[in-house]
N, C-alpha and C positions, 0 to 999 in steps of 0.2 A: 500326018493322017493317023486315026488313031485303028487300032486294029480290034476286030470284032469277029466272031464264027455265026456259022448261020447249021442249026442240028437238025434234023429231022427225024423225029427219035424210032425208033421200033413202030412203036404203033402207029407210025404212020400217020395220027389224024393232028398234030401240034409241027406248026412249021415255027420254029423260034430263033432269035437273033442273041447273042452274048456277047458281052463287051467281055476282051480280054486284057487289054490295054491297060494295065494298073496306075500310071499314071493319070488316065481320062478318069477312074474310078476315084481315087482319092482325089479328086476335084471336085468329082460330083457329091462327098461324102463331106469337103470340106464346106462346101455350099450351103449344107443341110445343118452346120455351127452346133452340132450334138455334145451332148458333155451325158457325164456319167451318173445323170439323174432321169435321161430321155430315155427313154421304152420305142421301139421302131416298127413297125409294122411294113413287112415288107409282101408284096404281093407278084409272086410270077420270082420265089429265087434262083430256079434254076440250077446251077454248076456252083453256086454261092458263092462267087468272085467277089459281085458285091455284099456280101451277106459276111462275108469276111472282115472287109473294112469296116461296115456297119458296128460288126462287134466290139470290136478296137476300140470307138469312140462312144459307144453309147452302155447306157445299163443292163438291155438285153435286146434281143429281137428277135420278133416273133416272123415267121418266115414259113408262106403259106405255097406250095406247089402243088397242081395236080395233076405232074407229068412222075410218075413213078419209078421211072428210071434214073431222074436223080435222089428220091431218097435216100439211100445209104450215103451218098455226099453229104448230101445235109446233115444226117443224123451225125454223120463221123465233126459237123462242126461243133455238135451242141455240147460231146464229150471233152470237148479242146476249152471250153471256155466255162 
């Protein structure tokens, strides 16, 4: 079974689901046959679990949230890559 969190952030109006499960992610990343000339557009990243792997395998990606509370996550990925 693969494991996932369910957040309910501060502001109370976004109830959201997160795959945690690293293996089910690089499945679903492997799916997606990216190489290092692909650009990704990722929509809803969240905690950037997936947004992680994405970067691994692809050119870059673009990684759109409008839950605020994970920005600094996010930002702290873009500095990494």
């Amino acid at each position: 079974m693969f494991k996932h969190i369910i957040v309910k952030t501060e502001v109370n109006q976004y109830s959201q689901h997160f795959t945690v499960d690293l293996k089910l992610i690089k499945r679903v990343v492997g799916y997606a046959e990216l190489t290092k000339k692909d650009i990704v557009l990722e929509i809803g990243a969240g905690t950037g679990n997936l947004t992680k792997e994405l970067l691994k395998k692809s050119k870059s990606v673009i990684a759109y949230e409008i839950d605020t509370a994970f920005t600094k996550k996010l930002e702290s990925l873009k500095s990494k890559n």
